[in-house]
mmCIF file as gemmi writes it, N, C-alpha and C atoms, coordinates in Angstrom:
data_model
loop_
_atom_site.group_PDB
_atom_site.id
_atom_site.type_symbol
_atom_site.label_atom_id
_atom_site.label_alt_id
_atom_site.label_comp_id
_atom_site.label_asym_id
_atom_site.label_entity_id
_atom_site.label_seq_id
_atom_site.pdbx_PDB_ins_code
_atom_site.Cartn_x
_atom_site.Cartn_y
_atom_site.Cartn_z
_atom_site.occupancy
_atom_site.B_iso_or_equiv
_atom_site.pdbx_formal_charge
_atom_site.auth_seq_id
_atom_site.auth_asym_id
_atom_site.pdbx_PDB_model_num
ATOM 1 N N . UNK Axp A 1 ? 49.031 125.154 44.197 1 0 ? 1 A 1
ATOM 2 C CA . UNK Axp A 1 ? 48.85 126.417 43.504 1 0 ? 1 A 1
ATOM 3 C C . UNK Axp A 1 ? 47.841 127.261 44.275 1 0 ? 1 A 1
ATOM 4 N N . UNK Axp A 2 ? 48.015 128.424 43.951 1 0 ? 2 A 1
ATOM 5 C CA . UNK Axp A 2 ? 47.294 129.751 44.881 1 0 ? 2 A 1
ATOM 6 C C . UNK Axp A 2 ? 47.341 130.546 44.378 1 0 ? 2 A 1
ATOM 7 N N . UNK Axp A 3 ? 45.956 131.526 44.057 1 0 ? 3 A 1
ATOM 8 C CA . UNK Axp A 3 ? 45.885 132.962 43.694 1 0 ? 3 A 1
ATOM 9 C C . UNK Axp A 3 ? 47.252 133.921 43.563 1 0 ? 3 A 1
ATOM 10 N N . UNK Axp A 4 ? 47.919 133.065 44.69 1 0 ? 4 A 1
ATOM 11 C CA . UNK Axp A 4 ? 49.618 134.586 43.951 1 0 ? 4 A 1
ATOM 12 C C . UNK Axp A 4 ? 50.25 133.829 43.152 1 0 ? 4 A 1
ATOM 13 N N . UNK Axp A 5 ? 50.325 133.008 42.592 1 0 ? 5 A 1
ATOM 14 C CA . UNK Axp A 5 ? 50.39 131.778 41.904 1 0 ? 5 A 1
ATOM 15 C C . UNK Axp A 5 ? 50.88 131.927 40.328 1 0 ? 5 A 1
ATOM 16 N N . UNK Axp A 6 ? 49.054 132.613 40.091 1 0 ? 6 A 1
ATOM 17 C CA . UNK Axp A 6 ? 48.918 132.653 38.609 1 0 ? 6 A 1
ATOM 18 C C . UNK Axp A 6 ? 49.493 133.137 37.838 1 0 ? 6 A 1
ATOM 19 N N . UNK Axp A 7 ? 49.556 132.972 36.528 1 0 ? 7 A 1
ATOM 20 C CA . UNK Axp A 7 ? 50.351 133.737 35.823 1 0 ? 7 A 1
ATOM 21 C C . UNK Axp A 7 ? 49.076 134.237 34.943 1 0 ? 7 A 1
ATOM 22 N N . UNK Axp A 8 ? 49.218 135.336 34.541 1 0 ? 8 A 1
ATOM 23 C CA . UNK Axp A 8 ? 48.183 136.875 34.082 1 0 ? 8 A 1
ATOM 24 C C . UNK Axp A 8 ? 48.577 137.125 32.92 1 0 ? 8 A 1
ATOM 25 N N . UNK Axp A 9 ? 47.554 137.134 32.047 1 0 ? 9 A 1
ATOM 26 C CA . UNK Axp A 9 ? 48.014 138.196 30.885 1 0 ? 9 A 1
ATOM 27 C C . UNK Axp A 9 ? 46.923 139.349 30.567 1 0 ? 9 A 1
ATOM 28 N N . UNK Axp A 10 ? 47.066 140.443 29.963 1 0 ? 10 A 1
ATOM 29 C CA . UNK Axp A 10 ? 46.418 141.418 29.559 1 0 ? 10 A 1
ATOM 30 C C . UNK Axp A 10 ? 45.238 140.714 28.262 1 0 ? 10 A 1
ATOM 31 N N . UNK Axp A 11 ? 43.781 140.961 28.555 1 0 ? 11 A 1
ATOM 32 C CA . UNK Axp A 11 ? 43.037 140.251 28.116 1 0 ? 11 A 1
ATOM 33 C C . UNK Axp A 11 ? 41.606 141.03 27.977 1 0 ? 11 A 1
ATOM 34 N N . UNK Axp A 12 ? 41.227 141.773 26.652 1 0 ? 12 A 1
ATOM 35 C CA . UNK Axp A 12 ? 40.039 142.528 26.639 1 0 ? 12 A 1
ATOM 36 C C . UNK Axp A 12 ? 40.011 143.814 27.704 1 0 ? 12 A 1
ATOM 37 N N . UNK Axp A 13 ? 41.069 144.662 27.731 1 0 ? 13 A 1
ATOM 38 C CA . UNK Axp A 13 ? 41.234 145.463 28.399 1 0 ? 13 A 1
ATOM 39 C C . UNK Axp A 13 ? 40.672 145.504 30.143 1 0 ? 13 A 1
ATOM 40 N N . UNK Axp A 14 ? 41.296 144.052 30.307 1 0 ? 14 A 1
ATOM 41 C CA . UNK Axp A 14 ? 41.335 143.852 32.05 1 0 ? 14 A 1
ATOM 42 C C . UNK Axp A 14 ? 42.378 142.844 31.933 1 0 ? 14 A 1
ATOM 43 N N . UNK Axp A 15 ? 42.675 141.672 32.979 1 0 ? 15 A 1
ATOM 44 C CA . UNK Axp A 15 ? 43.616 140.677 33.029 1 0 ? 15 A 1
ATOM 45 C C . UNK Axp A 15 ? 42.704 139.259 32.941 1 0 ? 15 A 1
ATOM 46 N N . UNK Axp A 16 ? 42.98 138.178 32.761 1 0 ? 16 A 1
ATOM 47 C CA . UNK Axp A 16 ? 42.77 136.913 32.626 1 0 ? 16 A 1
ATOM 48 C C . UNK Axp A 16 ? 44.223 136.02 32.766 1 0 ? 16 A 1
ATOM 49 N N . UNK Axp A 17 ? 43.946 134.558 33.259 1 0 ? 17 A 1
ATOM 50 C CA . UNK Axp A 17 ? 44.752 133.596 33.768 1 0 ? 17 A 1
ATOM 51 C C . UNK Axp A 17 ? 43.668 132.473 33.688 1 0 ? 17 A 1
ATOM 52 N N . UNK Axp A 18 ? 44.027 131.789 33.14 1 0 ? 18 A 1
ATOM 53 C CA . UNK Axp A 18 ? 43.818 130.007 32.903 1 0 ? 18 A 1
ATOM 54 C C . UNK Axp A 18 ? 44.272 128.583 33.401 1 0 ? 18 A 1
ATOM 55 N N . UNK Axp A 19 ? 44.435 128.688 34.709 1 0 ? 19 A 1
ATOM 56 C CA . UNK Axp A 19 ? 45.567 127.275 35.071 1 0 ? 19 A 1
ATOM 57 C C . UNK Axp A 19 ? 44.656 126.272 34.653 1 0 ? 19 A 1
ATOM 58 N N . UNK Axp A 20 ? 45.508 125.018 34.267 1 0 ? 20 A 1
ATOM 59 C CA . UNK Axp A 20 ? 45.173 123.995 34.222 1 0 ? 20 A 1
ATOM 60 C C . UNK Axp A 20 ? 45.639 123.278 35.041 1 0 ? 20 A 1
ATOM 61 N N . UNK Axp A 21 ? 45.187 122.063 35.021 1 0 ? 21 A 1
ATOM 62 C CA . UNK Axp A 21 ? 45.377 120.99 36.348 1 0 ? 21 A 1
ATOM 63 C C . UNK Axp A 21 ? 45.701 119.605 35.915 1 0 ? 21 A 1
ATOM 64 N N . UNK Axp A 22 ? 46.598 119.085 36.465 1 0 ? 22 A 1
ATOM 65 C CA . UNK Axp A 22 ? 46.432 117.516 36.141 1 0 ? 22 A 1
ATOM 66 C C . UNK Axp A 22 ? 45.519 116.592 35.288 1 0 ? 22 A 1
ATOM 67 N N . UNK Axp A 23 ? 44.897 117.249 36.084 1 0 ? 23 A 1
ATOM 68 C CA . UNK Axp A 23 ? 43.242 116.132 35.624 1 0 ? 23 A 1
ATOM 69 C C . UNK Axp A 23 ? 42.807 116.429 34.651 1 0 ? 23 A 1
ATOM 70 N N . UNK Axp A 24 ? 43.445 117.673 34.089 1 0 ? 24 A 1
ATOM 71 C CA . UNK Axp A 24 ? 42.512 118.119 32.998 1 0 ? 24 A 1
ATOM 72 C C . UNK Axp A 24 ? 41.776 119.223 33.211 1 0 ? 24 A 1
ATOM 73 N N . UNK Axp A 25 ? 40.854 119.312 34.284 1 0 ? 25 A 1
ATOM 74 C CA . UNK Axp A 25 ? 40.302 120.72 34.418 1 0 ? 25 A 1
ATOM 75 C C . UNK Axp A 25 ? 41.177 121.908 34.678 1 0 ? 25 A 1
ATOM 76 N N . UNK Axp A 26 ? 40.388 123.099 34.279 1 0 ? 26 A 1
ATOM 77 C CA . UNK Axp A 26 ? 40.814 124.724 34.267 1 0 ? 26 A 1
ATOM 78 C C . UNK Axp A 26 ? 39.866 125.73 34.493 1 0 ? 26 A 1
ATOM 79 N N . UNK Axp A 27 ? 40.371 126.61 34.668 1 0 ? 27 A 1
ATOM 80 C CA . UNK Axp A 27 ? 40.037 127.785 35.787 1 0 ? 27 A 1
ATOM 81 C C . UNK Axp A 27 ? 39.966 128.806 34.086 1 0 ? 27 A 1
ATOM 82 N N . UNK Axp A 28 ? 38.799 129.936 34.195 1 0 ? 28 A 1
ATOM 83 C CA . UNK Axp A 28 ? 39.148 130.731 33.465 1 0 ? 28 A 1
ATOM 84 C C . UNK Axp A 28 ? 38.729 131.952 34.273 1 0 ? 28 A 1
ATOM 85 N N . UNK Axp A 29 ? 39.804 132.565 34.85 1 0 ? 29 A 1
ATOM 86 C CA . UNK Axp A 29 ? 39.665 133.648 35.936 1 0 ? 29 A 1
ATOM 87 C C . UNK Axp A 29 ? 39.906 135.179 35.177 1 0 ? 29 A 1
ATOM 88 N N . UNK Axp A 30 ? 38.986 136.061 34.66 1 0 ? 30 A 1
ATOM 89 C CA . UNK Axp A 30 ? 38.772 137.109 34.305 1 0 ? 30 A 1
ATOM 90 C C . UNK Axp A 30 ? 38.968 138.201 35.279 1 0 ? 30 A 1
ATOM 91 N N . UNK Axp A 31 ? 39.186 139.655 34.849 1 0 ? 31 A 1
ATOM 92 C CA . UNK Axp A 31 ? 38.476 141.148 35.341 1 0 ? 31 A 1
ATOM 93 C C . UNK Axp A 31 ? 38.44 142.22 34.608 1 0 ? 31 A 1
ATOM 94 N N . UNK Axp A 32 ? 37.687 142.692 34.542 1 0 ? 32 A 1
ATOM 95 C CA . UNK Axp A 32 ? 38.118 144.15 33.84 1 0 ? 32 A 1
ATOM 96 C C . UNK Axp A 32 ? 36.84 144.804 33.534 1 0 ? 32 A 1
ATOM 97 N N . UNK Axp A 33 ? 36.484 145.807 32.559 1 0 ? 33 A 1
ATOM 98 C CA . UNK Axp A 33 ? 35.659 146.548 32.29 1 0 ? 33 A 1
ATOM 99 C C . UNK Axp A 33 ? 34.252 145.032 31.735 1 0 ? 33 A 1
ATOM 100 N N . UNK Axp A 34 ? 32.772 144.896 32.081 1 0 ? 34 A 1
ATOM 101 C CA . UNK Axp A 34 ? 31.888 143.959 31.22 1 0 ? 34 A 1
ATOM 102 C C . UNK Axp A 34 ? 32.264 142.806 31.899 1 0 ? 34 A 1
ATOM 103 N N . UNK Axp A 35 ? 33.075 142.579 32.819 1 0 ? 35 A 1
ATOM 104 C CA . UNK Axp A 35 ? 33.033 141.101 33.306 1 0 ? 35 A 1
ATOM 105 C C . UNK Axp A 35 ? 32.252 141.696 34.899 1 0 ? 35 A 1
ATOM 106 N N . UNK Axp A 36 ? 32.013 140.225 35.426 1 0 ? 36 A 1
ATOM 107 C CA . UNK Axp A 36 ? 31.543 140.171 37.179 1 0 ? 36 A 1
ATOM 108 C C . UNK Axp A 36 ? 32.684 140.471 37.883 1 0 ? 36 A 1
ATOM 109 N N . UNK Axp A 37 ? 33.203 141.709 37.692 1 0 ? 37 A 1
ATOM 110 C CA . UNK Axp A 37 ? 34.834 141.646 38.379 1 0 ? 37 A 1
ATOM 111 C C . UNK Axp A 37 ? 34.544 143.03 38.998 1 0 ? 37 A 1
ATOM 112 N N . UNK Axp A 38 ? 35.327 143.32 39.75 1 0 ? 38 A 1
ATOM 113 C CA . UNK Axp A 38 ? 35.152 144.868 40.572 1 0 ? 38 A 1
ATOM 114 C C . UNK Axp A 38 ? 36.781 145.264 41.189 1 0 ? 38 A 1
ATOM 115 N N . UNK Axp A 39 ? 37.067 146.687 40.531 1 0 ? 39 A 1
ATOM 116 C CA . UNK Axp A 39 ? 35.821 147.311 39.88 1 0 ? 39 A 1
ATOM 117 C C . UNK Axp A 39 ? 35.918 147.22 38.654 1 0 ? 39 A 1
ATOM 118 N N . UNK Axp A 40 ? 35.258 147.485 37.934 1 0 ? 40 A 1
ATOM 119 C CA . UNK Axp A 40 ? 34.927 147.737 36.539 1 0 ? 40 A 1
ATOM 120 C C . UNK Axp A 40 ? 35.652 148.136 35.834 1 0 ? 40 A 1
ATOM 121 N N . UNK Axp A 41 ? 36.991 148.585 36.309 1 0 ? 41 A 1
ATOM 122 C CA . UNK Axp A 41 ? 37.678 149.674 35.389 1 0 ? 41 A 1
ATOM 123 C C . UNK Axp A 41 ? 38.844 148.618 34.308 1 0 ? 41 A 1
ATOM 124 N N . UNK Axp A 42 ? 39.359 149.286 33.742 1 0 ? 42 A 1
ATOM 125 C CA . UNK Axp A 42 ? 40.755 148.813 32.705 1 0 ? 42 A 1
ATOM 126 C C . UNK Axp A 42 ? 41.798 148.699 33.378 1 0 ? 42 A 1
ATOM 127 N N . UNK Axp A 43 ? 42.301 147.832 33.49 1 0 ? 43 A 1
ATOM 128 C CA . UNK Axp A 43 ? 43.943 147.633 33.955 1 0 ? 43 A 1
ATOM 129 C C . UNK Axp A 43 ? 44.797 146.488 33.541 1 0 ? 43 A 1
ATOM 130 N N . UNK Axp A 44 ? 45.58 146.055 33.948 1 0 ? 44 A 1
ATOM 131 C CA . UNK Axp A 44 ? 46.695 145.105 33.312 1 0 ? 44 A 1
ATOM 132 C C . UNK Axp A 44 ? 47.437 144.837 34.594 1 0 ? 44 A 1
ATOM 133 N N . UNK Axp A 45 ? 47.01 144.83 35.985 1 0 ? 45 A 1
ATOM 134 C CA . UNK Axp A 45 ? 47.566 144.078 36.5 1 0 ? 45 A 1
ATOM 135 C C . UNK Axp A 45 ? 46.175 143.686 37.332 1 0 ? 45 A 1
ATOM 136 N N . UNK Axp A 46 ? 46.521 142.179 38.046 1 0 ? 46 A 1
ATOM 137 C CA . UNK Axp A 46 ? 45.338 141.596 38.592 1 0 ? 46 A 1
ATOM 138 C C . UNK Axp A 46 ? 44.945 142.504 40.216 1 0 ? 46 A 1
ATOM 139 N N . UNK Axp A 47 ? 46.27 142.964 40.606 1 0 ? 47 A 1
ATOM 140 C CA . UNK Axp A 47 ? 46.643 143.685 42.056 1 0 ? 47 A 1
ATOM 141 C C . UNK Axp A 47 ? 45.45 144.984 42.041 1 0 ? 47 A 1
ATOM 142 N N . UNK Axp A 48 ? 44.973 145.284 41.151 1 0 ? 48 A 1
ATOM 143 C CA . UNK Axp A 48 ? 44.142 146.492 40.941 1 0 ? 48 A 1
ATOM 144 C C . UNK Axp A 48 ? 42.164 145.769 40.805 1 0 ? 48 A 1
ATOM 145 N N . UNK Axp A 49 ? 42.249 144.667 40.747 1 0 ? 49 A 1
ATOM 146 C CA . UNK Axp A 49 ? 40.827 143.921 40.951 1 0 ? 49 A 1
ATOM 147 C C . UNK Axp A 49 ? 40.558 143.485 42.708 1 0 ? 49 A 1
ATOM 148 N N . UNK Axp A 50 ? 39.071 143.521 43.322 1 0 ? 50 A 1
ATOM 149 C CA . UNK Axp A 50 ? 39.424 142.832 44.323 1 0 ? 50 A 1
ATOM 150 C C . UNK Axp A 50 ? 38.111 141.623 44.475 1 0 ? 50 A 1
ATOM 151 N N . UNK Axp A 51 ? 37.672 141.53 43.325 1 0 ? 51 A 1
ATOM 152 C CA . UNK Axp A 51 ? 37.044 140.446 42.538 1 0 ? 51 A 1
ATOM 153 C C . UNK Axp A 51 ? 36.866 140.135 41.023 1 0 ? 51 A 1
ATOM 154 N N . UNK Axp A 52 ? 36.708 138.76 40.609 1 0 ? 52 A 1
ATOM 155 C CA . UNK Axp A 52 ? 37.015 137.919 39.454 1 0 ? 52 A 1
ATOM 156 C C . UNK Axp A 52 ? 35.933 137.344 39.108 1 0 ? 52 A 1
ATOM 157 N N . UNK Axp A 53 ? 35.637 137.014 37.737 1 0 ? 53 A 1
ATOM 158 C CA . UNK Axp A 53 ? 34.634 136.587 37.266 1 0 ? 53 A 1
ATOM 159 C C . UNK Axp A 53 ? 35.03 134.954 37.237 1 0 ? 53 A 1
ATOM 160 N N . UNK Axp A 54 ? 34.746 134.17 37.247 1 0 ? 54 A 1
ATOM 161 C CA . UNK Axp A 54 ? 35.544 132.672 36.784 1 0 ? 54 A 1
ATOM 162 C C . UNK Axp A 54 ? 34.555 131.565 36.411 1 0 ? 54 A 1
ATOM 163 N N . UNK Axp A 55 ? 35.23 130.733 35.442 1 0 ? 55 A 1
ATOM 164 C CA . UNK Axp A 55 ? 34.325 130.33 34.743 1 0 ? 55 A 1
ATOM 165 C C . UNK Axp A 55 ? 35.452 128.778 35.174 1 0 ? 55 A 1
ATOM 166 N N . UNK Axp A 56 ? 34.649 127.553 35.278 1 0 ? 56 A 1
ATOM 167 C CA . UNK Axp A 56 ? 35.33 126.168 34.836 1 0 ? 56 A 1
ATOM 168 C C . UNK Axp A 56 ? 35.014 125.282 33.793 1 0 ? 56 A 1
ATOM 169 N N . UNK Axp A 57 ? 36.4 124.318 33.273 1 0 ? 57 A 1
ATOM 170 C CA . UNK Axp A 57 ? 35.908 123.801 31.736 1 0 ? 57 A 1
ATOM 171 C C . UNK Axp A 57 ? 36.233 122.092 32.496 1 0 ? 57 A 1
ATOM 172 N N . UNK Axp A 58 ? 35.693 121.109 32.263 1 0 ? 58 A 1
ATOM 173 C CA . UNK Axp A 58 ? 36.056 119.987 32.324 1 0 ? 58 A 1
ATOM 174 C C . UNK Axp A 58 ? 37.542 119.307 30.956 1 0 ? 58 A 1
ATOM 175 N N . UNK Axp A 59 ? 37.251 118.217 31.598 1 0 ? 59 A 1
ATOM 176 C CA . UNK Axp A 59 ? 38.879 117.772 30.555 1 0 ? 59 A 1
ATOM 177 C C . UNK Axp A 59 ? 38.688 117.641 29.273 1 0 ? 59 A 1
ATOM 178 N N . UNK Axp A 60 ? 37.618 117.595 28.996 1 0 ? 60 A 1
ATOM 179 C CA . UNK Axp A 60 ? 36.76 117.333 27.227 1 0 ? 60 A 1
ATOM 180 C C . UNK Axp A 60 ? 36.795 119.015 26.894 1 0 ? 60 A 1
ATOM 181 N N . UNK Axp A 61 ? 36.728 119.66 27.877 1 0 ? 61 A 1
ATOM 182 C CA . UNK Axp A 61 ? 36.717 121.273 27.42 1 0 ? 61 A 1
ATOM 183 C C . UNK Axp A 61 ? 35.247 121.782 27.126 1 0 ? 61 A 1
ATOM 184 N N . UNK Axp A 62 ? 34.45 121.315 28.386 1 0 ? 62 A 1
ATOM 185 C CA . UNK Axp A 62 ? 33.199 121.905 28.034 1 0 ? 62 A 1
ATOM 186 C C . UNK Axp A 62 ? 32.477 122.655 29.352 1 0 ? 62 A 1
ATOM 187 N N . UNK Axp A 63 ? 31.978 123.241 29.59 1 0 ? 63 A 1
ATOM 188 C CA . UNK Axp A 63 ? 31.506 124.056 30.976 1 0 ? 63 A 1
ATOM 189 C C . UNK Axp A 63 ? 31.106 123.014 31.947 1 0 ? 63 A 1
ATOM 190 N N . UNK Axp A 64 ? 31.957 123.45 33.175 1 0 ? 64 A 1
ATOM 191 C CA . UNK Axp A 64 ? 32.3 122.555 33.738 1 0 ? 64 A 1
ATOM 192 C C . UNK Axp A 64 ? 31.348 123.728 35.638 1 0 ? 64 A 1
ATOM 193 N N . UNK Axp A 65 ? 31.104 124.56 35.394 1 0 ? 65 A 1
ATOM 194 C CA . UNK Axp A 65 ? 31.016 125.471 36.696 1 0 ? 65 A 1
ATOM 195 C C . UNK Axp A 65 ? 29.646 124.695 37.038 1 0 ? 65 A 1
ATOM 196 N N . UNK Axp A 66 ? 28.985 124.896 36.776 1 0 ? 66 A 1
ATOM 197 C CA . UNK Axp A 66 ? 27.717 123.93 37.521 1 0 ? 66 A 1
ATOM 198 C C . UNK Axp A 66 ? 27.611 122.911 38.452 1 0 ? 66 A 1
ATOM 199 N N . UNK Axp A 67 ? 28.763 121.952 38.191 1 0 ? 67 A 1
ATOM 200 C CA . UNK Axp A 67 ? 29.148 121.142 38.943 1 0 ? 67 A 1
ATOM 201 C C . UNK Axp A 67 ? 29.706 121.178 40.103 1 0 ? 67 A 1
ATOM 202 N N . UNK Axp A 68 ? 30.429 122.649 40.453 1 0 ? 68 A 1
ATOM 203 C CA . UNK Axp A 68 ? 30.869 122.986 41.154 1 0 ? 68 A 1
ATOM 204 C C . UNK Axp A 68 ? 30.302 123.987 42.169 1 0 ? 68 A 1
ATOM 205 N N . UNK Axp A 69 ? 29.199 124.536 41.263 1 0 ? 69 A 1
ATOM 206 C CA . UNK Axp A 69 ? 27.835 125.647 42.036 1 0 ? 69 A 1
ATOM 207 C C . UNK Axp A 69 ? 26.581 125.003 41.169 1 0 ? 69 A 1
ATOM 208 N N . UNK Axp A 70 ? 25.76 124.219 41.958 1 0 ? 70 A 1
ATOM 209 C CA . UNK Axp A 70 ? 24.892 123.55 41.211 1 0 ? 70 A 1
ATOM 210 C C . UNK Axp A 70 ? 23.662 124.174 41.191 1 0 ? 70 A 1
ATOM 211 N N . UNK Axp A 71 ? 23.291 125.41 42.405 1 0 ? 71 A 1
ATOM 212 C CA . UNK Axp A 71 ? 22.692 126.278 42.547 1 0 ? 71 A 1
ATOM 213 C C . UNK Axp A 71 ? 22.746 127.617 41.71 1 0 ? 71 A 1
ATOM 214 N N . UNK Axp A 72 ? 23.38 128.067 41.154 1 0 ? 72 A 1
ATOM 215 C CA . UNK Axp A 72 ? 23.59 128.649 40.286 1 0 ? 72 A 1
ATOM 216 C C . UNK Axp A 72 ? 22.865 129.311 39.237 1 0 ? 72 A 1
ATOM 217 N N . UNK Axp A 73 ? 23.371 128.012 37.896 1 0 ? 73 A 1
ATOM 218 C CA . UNK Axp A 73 ? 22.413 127.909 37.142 1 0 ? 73 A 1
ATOM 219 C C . UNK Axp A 73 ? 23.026 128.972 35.723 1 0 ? 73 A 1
ATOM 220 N N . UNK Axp A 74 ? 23.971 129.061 35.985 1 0 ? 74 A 1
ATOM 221 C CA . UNK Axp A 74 ? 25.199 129.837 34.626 1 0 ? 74 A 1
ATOM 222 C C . UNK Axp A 74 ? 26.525 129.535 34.509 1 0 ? 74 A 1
ATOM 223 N N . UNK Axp A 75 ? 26.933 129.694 33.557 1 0 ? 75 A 1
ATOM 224 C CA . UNK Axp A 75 ? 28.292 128.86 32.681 1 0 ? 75 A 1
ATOM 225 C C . UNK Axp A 75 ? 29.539 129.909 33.816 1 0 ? 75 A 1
ATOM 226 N N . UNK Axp A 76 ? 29.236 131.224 34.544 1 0 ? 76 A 1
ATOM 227 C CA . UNK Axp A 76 ? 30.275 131.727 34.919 1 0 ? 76 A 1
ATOM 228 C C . UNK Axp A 76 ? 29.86 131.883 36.281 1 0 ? 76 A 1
ATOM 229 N N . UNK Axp A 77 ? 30.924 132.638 37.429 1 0 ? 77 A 1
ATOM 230 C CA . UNK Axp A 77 ? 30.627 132.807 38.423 1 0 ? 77 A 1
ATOM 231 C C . UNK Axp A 77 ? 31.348 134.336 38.799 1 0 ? 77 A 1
ATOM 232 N N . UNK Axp A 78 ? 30.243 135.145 39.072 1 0 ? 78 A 1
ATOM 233 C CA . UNK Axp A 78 ? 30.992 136.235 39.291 1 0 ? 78 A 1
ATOM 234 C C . UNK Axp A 78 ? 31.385 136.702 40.512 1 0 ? 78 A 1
ATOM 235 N N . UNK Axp A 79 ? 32.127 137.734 40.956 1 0 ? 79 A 1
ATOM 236 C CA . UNK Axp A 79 ? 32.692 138.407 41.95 1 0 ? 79 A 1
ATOM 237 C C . UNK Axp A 79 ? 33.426 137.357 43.091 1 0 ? 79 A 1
ATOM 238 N N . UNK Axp A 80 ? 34.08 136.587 42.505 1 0 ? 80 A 1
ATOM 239 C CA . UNK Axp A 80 ? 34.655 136.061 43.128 1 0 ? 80 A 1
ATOM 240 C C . UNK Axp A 80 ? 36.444 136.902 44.055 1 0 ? 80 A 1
ATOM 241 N N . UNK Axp A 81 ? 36.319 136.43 45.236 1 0 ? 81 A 1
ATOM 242 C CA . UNK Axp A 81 ? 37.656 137.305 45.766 1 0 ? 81 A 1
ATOM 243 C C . UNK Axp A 81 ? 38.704 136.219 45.774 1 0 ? 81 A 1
ATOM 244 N N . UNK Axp A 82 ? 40.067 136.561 46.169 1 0 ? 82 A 1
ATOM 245 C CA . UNK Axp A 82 ? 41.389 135.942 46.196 1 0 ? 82 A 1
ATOM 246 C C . UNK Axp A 82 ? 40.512 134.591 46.966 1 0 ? 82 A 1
ATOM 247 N N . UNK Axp A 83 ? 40.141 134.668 47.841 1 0 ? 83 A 1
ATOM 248 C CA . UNK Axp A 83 ? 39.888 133.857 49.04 1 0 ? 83 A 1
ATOM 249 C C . UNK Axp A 83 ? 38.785 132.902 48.439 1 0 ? 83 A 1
ATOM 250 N N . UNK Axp A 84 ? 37.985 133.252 47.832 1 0 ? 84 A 1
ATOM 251 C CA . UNK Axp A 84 ? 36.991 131.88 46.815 1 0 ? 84 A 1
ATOM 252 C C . UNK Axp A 84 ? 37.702 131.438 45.913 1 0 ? 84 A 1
ATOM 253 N N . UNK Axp A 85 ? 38.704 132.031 45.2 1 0 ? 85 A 1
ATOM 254 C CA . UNK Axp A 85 ? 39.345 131.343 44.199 1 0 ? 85 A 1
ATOM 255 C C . UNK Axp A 85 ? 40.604 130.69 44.899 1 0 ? 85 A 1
ATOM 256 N N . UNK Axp A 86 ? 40.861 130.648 45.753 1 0 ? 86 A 1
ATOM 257 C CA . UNK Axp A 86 ? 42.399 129.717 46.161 1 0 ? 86 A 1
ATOM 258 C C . UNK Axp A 86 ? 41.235 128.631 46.632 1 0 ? 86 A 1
ATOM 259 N N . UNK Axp A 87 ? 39.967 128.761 46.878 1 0 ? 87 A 1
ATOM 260 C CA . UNK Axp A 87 ? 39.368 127.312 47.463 1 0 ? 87 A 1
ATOM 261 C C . UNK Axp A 87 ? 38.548 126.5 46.336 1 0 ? 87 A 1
ATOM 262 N N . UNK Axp A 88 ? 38.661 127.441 45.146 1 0 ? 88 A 1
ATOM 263 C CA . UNK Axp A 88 ? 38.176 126.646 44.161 1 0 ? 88 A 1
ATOM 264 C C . UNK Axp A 88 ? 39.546 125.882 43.075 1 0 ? 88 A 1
ATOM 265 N N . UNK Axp A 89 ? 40.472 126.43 43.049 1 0 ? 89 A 1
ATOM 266 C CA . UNK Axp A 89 ? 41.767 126.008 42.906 1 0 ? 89 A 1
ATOM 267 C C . UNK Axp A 89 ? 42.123 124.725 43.747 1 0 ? 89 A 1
ATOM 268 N N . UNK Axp A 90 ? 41.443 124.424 45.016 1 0 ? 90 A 1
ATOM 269 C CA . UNK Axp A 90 ? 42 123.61 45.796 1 0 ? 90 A 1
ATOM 270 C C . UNK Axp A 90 ? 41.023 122.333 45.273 1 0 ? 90 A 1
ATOM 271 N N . UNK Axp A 91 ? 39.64 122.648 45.332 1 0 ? 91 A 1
ATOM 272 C CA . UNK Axp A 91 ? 38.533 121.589 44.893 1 0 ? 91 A 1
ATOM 273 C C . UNK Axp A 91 ? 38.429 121.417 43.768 1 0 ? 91 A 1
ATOM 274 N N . UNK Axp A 92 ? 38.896 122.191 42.774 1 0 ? 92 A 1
ATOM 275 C CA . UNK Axp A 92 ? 39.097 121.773 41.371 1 0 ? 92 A 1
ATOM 276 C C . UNK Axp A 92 ? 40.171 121.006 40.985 1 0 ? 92 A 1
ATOM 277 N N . UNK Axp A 93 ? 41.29 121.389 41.505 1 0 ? 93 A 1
ATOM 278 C CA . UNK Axp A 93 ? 42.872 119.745 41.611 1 0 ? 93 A 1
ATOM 279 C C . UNK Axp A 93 ? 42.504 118.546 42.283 1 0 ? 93 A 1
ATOM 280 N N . UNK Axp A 94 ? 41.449 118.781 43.341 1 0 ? 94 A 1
ATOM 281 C CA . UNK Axp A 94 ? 40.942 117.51 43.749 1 0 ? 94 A 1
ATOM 282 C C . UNK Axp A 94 ? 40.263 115.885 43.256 1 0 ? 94 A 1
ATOM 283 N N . UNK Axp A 95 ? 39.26 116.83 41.979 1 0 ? 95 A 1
ATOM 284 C CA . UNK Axp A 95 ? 38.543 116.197 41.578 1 0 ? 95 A 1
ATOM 285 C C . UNK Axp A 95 ? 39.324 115.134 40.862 1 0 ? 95 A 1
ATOM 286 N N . UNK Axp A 96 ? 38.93 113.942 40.256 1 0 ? 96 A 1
ATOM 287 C CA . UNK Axp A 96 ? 39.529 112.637 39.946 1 0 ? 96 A 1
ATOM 288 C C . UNK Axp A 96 ? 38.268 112.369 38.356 1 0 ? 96 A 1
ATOM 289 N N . UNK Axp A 97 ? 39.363 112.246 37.393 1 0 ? 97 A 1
ATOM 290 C CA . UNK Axp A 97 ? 38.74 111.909 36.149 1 0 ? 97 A 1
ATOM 291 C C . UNK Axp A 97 ? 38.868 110.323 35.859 1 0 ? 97 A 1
């Protein structure tokens, strides 16, 4: 799976997509107006963002991004582009529960 991948829905007047994975973990990939997404504006397709806010949940369904940016130090990760999220897509199917 890969960023052209996802499937999108219209979500708080921007787009959002959720894959899940085998293992259990998921991706909660945001944009729109109030998220870490750019730009800022309202839309309904993802083609109009050229960064994403994204957040990860483990298989119990509990915040899972820390683990993955341990430097951090918050439940989300913002401004993420196509190109961080197809490599967090890749290390997040990786992981083994």
């Amino acid at each position: 799976m890969e960023f052209k991948d996802l499937i999108w829905s219209n979500w708080q007047d921007g787009v959002a997509s959720s894959p899940k994975f085998d293992n259990g973990f998921e991706l909660s990939i945001i944009a729109g107006p109030g998220k870490y997404s750019s730009p800022k504006d309202e839309s309904n397709s993802p083609d109009d963002f050229s960064s994403f806010e994204v957040a990860i949940f483990n298989p119990q369904g509990d915040w899972a991004t820390n683990e993955f940016f341990p430097d951090h130090g918050d439940d989300v990760i913002g401004w993420q582009s196509r190109e961080d999220i197809n490599n967090l897509i890749k290390k997040t199917n990786l992981v083994t529960v």
